[in-house]
C-alpha positions in Angstrom: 20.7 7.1 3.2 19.9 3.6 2.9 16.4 2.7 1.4 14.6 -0.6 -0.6 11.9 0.8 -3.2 10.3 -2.3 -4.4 6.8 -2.8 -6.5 3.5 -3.8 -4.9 0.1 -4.9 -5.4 -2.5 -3.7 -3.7 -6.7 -4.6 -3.2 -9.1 -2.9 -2.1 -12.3 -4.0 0.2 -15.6 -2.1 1.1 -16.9 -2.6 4.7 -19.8 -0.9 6.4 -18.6 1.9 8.7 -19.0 0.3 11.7 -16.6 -0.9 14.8 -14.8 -4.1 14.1 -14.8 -4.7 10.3 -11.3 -3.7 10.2 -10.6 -5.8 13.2 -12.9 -9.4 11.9 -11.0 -8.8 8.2 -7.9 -8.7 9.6 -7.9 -11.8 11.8 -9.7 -13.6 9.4 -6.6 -12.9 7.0 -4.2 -13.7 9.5 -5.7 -17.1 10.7 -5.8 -18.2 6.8 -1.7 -17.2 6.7 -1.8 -14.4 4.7 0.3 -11.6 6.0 0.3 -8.0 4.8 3.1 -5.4 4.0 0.5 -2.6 4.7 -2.9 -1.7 5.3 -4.7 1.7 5.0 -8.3 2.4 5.7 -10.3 5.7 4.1 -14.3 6.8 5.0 -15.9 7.4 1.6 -18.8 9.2 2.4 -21.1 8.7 6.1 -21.3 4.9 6.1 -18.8 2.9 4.2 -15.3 2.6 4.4 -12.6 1.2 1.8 -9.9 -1.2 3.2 -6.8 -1.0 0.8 -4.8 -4.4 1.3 -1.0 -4.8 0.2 -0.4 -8.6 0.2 3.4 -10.3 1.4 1.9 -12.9 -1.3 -0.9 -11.4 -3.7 -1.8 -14.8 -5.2 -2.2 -16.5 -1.5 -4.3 -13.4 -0.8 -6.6 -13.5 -3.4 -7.2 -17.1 -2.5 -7.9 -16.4 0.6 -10.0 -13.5 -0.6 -11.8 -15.9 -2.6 -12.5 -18.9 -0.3 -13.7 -16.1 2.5 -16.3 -14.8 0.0 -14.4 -11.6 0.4 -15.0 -9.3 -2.7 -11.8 -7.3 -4.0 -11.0 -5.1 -6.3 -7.4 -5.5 -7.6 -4.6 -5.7 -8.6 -3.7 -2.6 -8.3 0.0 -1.1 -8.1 2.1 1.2 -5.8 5.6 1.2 -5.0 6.8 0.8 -1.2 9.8 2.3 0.1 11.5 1.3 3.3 14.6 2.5 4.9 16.2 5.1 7.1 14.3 7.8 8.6 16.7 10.9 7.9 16.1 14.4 6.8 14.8 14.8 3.7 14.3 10.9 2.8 10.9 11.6 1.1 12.2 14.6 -0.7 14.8 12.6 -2.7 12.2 10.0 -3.8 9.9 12.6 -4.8 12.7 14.9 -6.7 13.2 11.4 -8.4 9.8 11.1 -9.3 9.3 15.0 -10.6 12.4 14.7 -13.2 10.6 12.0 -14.5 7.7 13.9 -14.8 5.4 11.9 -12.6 2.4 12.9 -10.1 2.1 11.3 -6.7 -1.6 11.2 -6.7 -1.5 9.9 -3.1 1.0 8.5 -0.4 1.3 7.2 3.3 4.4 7.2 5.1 5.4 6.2 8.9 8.2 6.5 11.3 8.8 3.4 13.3 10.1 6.0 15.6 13.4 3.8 16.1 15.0 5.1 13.1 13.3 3.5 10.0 10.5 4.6 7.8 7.7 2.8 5.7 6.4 4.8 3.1 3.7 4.0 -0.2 3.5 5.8 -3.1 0.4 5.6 -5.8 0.9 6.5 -8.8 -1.5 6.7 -12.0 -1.4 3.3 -13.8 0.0 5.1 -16.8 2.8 6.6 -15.0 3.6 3.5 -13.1 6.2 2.1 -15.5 7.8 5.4 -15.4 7.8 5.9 -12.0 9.8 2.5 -11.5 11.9 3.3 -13.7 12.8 6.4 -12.4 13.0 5.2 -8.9 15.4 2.3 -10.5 12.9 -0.7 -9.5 
């Protein structure tokens, strides 16, 4: 099973609940260069919606961010795994993670559906250096 666990930072970005936020942010960030390693979107409550950004280069980002008039809360950190997609590929990062005594609080993983996997894993800031250790990043 061959996988790449690395560290990320991610930010996150209110919008109104509405059709096209996701879609203006997103090309705005790509015609200013900045390219993501993932994106995730999550209602909180009937009208506004939280955009979590995970930067290729956080410090690009954030400029961009900035010069967009773009609030953001962040840095914050999760790790992301990449590799093959084989039975049981998320239960050996997570048997990793519980012998080191650390809660996923909340993840996200996808099949390319050509044989490899994405996959983030948050974990509580105070269990982050612990969880890289444990995952050896």
């Amino acid at each position: 099973m061959s996988f790449r666990i690395r560290r990320v930072d991610y930010y996150y970005h209110m919008v109104e609940d509405q059709p096209g936020e996701a879609y203006k942010l997103l090309a705005n960030l790509a015609g200013m260069g900045v390219s993501l390693l993932a994106f995730t979107a999550v209602p909180l409550g009937p009208s506004r919606t939280q955009l979590s950004l995970f930067p290729e280069d956080a410090p690009r980002f954030v400029e961009a961010a900035r010069k967009a008039g773009m609030p953001i809360d962040g840095p914050h950190n999760a790790l992301l795994v990449q590799g093959d997609d084989e039975l049981g590929a998320l239960a050996g990062i997570h048997e990793k993670l519980f012998n080191a005594r650390v809660n996923v609080y909340a993840s996200n993983s996808v099949s390319d559906g050509r044989g490899n996997y994405g996959y983030l894993v948050y974990v509580r800031p105070e269990d982050y250096k612990r969880a890289a250790e444990a995952l050896e990043v």
